[in-house]
ChimeraX commands (.cxc) that place a marker at each C-alpha (Angstrom):
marker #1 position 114.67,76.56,76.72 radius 0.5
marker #1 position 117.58,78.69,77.52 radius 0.5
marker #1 position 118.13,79.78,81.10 radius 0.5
marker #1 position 118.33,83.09,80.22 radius 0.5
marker #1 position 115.10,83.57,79.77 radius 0.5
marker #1 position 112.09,84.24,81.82 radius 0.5
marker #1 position 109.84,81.40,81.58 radius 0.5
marker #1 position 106.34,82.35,80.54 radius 0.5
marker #1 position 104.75,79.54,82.60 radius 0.5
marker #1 position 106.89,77.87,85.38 radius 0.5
marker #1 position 105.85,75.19,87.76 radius 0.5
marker #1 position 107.17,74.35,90.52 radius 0.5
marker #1 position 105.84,71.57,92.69 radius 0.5
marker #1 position 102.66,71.96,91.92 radius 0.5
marker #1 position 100.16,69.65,93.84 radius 0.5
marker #1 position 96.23,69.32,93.92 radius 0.5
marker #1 position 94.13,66.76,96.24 radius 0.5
marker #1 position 90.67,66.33,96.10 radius 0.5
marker #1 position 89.08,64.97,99.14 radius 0.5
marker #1 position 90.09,64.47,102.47 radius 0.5
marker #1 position 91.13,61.77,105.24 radius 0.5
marker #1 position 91.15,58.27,104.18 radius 0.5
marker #1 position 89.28,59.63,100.45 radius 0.5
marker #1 position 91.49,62.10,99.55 radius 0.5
marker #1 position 92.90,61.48,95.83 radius 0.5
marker #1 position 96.03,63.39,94.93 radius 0.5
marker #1 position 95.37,64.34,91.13 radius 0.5
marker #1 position 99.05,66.20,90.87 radius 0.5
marker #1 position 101.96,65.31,93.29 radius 0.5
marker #1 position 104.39,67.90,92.59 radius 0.5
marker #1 position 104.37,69.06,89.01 radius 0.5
marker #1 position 107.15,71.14,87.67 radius 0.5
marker #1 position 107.07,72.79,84.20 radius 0.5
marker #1 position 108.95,75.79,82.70 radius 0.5
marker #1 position 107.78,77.00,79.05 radius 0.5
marker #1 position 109.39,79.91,77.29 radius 0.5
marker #1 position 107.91,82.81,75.14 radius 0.5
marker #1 position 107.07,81.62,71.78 radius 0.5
marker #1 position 107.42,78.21,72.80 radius 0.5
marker #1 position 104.63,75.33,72.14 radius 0.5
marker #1 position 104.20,72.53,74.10 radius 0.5
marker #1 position 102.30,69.38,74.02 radius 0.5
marker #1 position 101.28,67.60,77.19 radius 0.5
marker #1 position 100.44,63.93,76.93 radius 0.5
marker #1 position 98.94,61.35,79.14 radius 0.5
marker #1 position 96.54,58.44,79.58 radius 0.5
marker #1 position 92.61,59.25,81.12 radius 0.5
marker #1 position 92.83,60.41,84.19 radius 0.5
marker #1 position 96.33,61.25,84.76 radius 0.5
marker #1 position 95.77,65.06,85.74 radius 0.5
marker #1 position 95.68,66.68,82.25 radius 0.5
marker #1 position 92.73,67.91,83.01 radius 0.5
marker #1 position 93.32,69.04,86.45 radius 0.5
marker #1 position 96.18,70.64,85.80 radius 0.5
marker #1 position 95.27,72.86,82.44 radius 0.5
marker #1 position 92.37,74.14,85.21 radius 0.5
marker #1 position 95.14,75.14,88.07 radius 0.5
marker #1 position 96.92,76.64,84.80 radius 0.5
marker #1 position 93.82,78.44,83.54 radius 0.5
marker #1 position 92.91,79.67,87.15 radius 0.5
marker #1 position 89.80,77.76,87.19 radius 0.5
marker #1 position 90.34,75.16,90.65 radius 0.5
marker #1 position 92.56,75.65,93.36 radius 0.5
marker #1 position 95.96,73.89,93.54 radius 0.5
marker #1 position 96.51,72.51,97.17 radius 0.5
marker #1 position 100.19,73.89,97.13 radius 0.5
marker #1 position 103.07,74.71,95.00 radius 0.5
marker #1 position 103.75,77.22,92.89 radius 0.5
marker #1 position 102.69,78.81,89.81 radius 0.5
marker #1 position 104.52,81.62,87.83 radius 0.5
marker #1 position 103.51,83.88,84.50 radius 0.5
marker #1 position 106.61,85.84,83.35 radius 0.5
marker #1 position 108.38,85.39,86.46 radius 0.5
marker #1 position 105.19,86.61,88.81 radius 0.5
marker #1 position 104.12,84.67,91.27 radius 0.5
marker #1 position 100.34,84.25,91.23 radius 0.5
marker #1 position 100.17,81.44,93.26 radius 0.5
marker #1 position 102.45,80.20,96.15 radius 0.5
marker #1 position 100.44,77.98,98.28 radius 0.5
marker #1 position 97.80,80.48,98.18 radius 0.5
marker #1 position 96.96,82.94,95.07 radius 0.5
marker #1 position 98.66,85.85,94.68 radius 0.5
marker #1 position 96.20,87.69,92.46 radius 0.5
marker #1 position 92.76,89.48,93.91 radius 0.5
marker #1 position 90.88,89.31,91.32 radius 0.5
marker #1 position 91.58,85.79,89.19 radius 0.5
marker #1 position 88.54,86.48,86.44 radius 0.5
marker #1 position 90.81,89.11,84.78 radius 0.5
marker #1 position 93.36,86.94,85.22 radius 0.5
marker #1 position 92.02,84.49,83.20 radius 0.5
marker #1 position 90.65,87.62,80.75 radius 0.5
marker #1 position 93.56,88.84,80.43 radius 0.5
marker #1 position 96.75,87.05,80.72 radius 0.5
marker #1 position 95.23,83.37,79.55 radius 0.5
marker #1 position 93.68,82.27,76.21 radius 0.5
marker #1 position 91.28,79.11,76.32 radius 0.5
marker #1 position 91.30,77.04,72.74 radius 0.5
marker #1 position 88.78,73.73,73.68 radius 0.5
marker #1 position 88.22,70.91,70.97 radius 0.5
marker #1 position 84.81,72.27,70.97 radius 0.5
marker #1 position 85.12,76.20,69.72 radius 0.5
marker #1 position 82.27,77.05,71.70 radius 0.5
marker #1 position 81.43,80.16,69.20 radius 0.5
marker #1 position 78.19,82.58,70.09 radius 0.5
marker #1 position 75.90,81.37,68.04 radius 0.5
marker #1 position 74.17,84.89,67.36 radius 0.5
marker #1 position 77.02,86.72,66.70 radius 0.5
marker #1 position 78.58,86.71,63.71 radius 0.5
marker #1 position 82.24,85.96,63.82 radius 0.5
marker #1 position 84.03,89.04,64.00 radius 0.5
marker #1 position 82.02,89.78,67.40 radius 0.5
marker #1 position 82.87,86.53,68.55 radius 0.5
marker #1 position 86.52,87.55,68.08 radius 0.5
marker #1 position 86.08,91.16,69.52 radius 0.5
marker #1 position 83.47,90.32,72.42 radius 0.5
marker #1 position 87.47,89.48,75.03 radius 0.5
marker #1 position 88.69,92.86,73.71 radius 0.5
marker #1 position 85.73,94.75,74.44 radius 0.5
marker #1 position 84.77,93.08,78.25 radius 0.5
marker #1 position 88.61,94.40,79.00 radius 0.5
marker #1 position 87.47,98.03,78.24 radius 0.5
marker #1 position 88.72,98.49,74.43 radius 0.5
marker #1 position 86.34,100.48,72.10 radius 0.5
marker #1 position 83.98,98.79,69.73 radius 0.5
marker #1 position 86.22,100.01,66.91 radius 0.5
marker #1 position 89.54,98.69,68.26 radius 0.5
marker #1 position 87.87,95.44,69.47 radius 0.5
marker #1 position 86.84,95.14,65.80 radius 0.5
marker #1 position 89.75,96.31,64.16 radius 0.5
marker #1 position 92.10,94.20,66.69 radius 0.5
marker #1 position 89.60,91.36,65.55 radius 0.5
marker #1 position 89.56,91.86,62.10 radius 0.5
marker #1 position 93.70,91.91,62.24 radius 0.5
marker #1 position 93.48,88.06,63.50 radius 0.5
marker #1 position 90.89,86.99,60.91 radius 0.5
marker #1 position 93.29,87.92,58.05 radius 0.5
marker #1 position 96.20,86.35,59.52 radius 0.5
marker #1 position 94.60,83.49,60.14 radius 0.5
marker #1 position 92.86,83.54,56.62 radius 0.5
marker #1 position 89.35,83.64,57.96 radius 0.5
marker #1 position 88.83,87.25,57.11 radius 0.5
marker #1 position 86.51,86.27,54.20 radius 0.5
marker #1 position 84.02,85.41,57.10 radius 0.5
marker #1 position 84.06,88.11,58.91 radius 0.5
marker #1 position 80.55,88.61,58.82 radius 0.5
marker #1 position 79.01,85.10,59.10 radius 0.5
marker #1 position 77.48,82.77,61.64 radius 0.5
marker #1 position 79.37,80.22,62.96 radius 0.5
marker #1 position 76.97,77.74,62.41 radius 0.5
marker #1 position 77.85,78.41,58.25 radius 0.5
marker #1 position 81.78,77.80,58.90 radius 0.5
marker #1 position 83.48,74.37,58.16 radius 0.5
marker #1 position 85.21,72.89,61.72 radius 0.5
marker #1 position 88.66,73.82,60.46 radius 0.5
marker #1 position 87.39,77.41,59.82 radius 0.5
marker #1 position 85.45,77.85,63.38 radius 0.5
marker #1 position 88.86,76.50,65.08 radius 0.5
marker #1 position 90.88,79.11,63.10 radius 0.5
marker #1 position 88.06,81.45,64.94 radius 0.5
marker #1 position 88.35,79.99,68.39 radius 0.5
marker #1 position 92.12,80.55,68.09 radius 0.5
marker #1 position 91.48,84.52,67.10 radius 0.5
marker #1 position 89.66,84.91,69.97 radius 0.5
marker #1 position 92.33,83.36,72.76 radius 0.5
marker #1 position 94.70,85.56,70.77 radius 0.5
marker #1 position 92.31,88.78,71.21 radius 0.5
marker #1 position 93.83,90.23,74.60 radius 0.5
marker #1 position 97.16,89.39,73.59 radius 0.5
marker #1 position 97.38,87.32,76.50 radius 0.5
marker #1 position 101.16,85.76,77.19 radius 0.5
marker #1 position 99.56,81.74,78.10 radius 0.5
marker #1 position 97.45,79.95,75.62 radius 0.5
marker #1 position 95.86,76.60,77.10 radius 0.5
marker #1 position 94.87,74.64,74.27 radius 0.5
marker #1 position 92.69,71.36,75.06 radius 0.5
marker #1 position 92.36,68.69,72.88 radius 0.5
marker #1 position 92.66,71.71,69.64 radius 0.5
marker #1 position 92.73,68.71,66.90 radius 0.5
marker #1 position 90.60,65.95,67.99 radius 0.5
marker #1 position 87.72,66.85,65.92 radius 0.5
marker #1 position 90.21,67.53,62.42 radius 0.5
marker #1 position 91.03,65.59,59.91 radius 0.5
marker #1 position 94.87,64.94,59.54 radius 0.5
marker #1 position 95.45,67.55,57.00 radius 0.5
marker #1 position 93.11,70.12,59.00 radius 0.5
marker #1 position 94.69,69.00,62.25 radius 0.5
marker #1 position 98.56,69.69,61.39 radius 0.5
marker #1 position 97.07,73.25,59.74 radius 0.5
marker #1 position 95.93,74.21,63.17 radius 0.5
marker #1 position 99.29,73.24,64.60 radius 0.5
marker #1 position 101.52,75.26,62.42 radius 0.5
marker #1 position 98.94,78.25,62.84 radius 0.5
marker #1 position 99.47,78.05,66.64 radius 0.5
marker #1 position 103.13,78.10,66.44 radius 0.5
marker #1 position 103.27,80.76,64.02 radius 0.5
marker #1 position 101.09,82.62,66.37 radius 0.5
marker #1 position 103.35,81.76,69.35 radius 0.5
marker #1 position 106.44,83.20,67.32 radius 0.5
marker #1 position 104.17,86.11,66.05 radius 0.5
marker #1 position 102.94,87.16,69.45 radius 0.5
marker #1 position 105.93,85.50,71.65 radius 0.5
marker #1 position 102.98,83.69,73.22 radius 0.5
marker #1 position 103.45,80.43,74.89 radius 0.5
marker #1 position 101.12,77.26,74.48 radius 0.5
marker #1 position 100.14,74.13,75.87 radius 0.5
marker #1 position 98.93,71.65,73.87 radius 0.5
marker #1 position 96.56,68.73,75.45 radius 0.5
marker #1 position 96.16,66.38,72.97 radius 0.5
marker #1 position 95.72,62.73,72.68 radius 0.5
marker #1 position 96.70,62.97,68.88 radius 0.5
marker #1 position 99.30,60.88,67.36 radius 0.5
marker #1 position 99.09,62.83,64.09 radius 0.5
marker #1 position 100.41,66.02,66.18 radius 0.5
marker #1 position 102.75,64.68,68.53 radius 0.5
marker #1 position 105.36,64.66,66.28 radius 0.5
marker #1 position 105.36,68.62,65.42 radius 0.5
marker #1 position 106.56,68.98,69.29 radius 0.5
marker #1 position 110.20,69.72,70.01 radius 0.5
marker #1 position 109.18,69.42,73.72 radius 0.5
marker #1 position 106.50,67.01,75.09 radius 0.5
marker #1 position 105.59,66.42,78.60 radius 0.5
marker #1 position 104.21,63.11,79.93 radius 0.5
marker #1 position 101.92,63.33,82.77 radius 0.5
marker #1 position 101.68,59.73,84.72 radius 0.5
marker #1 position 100.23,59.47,88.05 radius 0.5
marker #1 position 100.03,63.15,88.70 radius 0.5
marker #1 position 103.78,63.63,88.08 radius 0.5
marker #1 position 105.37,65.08,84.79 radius 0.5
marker #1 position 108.43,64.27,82.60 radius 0.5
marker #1 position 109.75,65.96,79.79 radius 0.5
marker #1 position 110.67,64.61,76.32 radius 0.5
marker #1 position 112.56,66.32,73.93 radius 0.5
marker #1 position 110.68,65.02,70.21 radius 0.5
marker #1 position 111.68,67.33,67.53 radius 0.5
marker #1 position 114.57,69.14,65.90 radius 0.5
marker link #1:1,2 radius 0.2
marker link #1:2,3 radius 0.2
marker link #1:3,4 radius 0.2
marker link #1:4,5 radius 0.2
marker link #1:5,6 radius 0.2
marker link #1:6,7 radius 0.2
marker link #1:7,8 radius 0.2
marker link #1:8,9 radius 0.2
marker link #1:9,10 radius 0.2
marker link #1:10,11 radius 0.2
marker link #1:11,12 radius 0.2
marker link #1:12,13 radius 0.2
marker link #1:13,14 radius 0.2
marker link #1:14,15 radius 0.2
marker link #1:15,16 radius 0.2
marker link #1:16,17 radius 0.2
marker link #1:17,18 radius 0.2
marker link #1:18,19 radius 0.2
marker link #1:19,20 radius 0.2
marker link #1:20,21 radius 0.2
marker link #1:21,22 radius 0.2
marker link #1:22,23 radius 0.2
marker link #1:23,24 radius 0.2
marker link #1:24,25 radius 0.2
marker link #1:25,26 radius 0.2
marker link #1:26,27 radius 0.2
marker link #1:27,28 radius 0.2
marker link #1:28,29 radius 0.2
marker link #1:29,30 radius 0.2
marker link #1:30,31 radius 0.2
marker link #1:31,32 radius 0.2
marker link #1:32,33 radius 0.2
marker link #1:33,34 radius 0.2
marker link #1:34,35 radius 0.2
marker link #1:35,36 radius 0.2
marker link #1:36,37 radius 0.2
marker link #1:37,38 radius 0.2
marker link #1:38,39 radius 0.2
marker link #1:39,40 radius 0.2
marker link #1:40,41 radius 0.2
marker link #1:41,42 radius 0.2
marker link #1:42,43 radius 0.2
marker link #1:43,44 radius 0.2
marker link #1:44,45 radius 0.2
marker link #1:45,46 radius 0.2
marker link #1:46,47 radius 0.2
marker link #1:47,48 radius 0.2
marker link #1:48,49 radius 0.2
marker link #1:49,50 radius 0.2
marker link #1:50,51 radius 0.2
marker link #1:51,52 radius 0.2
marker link #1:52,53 radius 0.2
marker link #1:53,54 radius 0.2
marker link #1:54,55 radius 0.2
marker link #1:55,56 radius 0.2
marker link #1:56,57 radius 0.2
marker link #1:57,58 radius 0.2
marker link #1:58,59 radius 0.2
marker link #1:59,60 radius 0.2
marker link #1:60,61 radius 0.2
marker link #1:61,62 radius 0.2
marker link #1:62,63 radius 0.2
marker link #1:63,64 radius 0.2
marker link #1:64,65 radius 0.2
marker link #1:65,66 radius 0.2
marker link #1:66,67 radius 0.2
marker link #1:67,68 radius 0.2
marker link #1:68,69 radius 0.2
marker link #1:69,70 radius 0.2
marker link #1:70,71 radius 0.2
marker link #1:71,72 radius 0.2
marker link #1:72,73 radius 0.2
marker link #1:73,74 radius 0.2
marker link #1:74,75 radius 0.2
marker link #1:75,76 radius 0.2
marker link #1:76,77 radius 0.2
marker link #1:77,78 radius 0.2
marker link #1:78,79 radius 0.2
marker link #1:79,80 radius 0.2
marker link #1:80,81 radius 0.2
marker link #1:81,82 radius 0.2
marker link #1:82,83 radius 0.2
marker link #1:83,84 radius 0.2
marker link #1:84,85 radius 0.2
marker link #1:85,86 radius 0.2
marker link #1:86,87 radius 0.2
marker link #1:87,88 radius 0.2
marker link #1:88,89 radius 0.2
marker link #1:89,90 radius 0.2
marker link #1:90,91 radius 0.2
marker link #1:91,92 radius 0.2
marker link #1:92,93 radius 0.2
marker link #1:93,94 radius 0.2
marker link #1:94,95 radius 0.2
marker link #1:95,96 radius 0.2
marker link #1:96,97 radius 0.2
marker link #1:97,98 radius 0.2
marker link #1:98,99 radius 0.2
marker link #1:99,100 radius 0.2
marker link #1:100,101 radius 0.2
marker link #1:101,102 radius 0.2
marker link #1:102,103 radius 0.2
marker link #1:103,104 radius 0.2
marker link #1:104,105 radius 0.2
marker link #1:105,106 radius 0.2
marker link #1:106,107 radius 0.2
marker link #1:107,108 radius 0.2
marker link #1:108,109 radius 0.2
marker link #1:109,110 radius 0.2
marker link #1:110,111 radius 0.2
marker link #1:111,112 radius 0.2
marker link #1:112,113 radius 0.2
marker link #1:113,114 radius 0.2
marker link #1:114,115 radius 0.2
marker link #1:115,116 radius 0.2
marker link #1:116,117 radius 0.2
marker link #1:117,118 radius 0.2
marker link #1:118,119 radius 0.2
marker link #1:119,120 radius 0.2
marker link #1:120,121 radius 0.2
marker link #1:121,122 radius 0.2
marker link #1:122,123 radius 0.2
marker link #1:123,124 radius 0.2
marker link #1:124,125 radius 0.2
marker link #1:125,126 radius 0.2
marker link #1:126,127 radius 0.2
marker link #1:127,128 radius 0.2
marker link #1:128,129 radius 0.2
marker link #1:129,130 radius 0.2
marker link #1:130,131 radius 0.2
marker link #1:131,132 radius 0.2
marker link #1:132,133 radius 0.2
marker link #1:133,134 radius 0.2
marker link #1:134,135 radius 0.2
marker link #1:135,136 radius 0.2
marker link #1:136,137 radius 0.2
marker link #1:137,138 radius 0.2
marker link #1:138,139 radius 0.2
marker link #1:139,140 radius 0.2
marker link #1:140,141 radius 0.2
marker link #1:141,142 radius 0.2
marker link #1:142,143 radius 0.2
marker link #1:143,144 radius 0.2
marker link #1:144,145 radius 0.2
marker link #1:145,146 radius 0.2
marker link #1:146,147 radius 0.2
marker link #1:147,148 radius 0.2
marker link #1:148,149 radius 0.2
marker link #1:149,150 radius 0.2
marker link #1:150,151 radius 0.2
marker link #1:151,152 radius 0.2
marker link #1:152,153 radius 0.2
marker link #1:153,154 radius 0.2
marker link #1:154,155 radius 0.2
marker link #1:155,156 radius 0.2
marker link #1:156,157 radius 0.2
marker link #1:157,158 radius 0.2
marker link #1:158,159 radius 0.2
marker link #1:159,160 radius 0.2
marker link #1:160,161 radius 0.2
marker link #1:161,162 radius 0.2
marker link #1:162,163 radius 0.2
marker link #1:163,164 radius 0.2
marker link #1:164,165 radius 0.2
marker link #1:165,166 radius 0.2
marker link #1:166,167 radius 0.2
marker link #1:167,168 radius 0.2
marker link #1:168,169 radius 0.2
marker link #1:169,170 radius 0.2
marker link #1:170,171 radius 0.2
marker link #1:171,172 radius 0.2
marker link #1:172,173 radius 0.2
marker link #1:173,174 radius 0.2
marker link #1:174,175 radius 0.2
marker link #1:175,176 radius 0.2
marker link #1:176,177 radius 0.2
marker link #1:177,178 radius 0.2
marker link #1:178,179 radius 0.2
marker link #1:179,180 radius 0.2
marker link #1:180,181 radius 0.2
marker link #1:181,182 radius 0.2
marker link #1:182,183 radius 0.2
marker link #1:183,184 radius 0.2
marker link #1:184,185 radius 0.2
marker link #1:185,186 radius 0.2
marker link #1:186,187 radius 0.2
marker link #1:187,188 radius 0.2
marker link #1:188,189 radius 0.2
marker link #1:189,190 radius 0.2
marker link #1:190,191 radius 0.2
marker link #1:191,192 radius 0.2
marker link #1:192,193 radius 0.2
marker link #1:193,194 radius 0.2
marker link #1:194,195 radius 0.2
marker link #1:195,196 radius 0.2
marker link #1:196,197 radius 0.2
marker link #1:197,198 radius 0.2
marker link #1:198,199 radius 0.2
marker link #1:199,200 radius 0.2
marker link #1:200,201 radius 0.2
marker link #1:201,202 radius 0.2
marker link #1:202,203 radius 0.2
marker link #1:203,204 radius 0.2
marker link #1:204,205 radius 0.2
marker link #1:205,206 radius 0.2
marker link #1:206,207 radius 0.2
marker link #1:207,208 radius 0.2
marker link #1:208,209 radius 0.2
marker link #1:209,210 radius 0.2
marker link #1:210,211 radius 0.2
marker link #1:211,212 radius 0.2
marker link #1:212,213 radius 0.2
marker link #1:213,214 radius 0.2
marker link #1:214,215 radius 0.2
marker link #1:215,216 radius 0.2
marker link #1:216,217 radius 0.2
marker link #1:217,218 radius 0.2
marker link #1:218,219 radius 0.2
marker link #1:219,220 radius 0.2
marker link #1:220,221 radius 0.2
marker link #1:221,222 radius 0.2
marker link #1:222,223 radius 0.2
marker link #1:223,224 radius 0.2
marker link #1:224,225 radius 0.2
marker link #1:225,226 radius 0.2
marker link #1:226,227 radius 0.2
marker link #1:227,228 radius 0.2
marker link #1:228,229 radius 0.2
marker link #1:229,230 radius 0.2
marker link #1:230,231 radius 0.2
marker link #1:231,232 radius 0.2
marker link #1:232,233 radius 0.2
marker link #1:233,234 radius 0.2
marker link #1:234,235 radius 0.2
view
């Protein structure tokens, strides 16, 4: 990443202990991490090495214990958070992709899509039509109108990627995408998320235990012992 540029997710020192006294575990011990616009990155590690805990202090969902924590060069946390109201945060400026898509089962899929969009304040028809726009670039549009429970798993994933895209939102925390694909469906979902980091300058982490995937990465970083370290993989 050039130094030039504003990272869109920087980490610095990052640390988060659960417990106390004598039972406290440290789960992260100081990660740093600086992703660029457009940029997709996997993050790697064996069970129980912190992935977990930190794509939550990333997605605004547990408190780190210190450290710091920048989108596009803001602070929003520095030993404490920096934001009031960190549900908007995570509406707003952070997409969630799970290996589950966790669709609404009783709405069809362009609501799914345009539900973000319209909790944010955007009209029904923007929502729709800013839905609708995703759908056909990510070559779902054809089910616009169906339940998920009638979409192959590639197809709901394409869906579940629409919808962390809906906002626009400049961080896209993306947990375990593949594990559920096939290795043809898998490597499809990876080249749609970096042609929707290029498209939208968005950038994206990648959780993933998948050897199939690792090699599309041009950075990976390891996470051992609550600690990171980066690996340059691709071209």
């Amino acid at each position: 990443m050039a130094d030039n540029t504003t990272p869109a997710i920087e980490l610095r020192g990052l640390c988060k202990r659960y417990g106390s006294g004598d039972t406290a575990v440290d789960a992260l011990k100081g990660v740093d991490m600086r992703i660029a616009p457009g940029e997709v990155v996997g993050l790697v590690g064996p069970s129980g090495s912190g992935k977990s805990t930190l794509l939550k202090c990333l997605g605004a969902v547990i408190d780190p214990t210190a450290g710091q924590m920048f989108l596009g060069g803001e602070a929003i946390f520095d030993g404490v958070w920096k934001v009031k109201d960190l549900r908007t945060l995570r509406r707003d400026r952070i997409g969630f992709v799970f290996q589950a898509p966790y669709l609404i089962p009783f709405l069809d899929v362009t609501d799914n899509v345009a539900l973000l969009p319209m909790l944010a304040g955007k009209s029904n028809k923007e929502a729709r039509r800013r839905a609708l726009e995703l759908l056909e670039a990510l070559d779902v549009a054809h089910r616009a109108k169906s339940n998920p429970a009638l979409l192959s798993g590639g197809e709901q994933q394409r869906v579940s990627i629409a919808r962390a895209l809906a906002n626009n939102p400049p961080v896209i925390l993306a947990d375990e995408p593949t594990a559920p694909l096939d290795g043809e469906r898998a490597l499809a979902v990876v080249k749609i998320l970096n042609d929707m980091a290029q498209q939208h300058q968005t950038a994206i982490i990648v959780v993933t235990h998948d050897e199939k995937i690792i090699p599309t990465f041009k950075r990976l970083y390891h996470i051992r012992d609550g600690k990171t370290y980066e690996e340059s993989v691709g071209k």
